[in-house]
N, C-alpha and C positions, 0 to 999 in steps of 0.2 A: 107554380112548381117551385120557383126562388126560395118563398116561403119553407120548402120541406128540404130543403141542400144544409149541407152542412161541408164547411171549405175547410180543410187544416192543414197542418205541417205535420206530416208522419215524423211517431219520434223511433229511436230503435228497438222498443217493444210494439213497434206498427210491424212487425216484419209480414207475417201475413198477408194485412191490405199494401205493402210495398209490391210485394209479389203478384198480389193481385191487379194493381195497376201498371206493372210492367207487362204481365197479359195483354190488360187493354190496348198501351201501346201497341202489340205485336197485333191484334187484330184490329186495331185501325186504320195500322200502315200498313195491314196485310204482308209482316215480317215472320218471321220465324226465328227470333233470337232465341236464344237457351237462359235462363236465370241462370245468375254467378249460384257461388254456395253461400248456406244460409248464414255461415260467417261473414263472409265477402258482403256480404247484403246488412248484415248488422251494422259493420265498420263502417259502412258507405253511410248509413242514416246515423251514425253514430257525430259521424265528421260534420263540426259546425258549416261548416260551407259547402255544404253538400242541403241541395231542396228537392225533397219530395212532398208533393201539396197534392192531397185528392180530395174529391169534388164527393160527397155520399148522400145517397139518397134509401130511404129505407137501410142502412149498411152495407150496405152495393156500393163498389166502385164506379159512377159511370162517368169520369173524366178526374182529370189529376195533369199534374207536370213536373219534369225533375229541371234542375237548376243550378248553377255552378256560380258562387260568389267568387268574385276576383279584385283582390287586394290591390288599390292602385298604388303608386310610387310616387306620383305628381300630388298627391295630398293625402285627406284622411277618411276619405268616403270611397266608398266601392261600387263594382260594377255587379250587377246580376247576368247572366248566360241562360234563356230558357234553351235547354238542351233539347228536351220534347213534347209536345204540349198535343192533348186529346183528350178529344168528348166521344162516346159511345156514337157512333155513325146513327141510329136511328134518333139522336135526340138534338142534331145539328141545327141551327136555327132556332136554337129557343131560350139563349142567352146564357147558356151554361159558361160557353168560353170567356164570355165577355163578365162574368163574374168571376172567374179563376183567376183573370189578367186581374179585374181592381184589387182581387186580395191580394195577388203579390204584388201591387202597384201599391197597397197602403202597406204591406208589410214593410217594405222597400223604402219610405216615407219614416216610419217608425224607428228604424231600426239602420242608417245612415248609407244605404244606396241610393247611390244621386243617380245612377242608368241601368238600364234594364235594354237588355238587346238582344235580336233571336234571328235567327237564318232562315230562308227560306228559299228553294226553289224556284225561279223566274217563272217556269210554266206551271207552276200549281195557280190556277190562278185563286183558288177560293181561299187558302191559308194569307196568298197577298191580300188581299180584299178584308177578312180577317183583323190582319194584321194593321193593316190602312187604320180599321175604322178604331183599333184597340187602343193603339201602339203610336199610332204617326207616317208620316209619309216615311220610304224606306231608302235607300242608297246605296248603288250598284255595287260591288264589291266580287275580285277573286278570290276563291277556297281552292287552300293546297290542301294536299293527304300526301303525309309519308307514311306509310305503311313500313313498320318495323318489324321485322322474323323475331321471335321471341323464340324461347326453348318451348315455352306451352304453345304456342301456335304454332311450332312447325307440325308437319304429319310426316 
């Protein structure tokens, strides 16, 4: 199957398969987010430090990951953020993720990202495991959320 994938960096004429793979997300975390607008989605893949990577097979979406570069202060190399990262649920075990991790792991290598670091849930145990075998052993850590009232999010 490796053979027929084809991994990339959506650029801002990907808007379609952006969109597309933001689906995927919402049905593999079994979410119901709403797509921004198709401006808002442009800008987004527009912005160098913004990563959208999907996985295509036949021109099908079936796994991708978005990503947030972060400009260090302490030197000249940067960090990566996988924000969200999924393979189509029926194709789990068959090395799809673990190919999406090396492409951003050699993107990452190329292109002067010295880390790459991603959250996860304590009791998911299959993304830690995942994770373990991609990524490296991981390290406990608290997540705040401040949730800010905006004028668009009030109701």
């Amino acid at each position: 199957m490796k053979e027929s994938l084809k991994i990339s960096r959506l650029q801002k004429n990907d808007l379609n398969l952006f969109i597309d793979l933001i689906e995927l997300l919402n049905e593999v975390f079994e979410e119901s987010h709403t797509v921004g607008s198709k401006e808002h989605l442009e800008k987004l893949l527009a912005k160098p430090d913004f990563y959208a990577v999907a996985v295509l097979k036949n021109d099908k979406i079936i796994g991708g990951l978005t990503a947030y570069e972060l400009k260090r202060y302490y030197n000249d190399k940067s960090e990566l953020y996988i924000y969200d990262i999924a393979v189509k649920t029926e194709l789990h075990n068959q090395g799809i993720g673990k190919e999406l991790i090396n492409f951003i792991k050699e993107y990452s290598t190329k292109n002067g990202i010295e880390t790459i670091f991603v959250e996860a849930h304590s009791e998911d145990e299959q993304a830690i495991k995942f994770y373990e075998s991609t990524i490296g052993k991981g390290e406990k850590v608290d997540h705040f959320n401040l949730e800010i009232k905006t004028k668009q999010n009030k109701m």
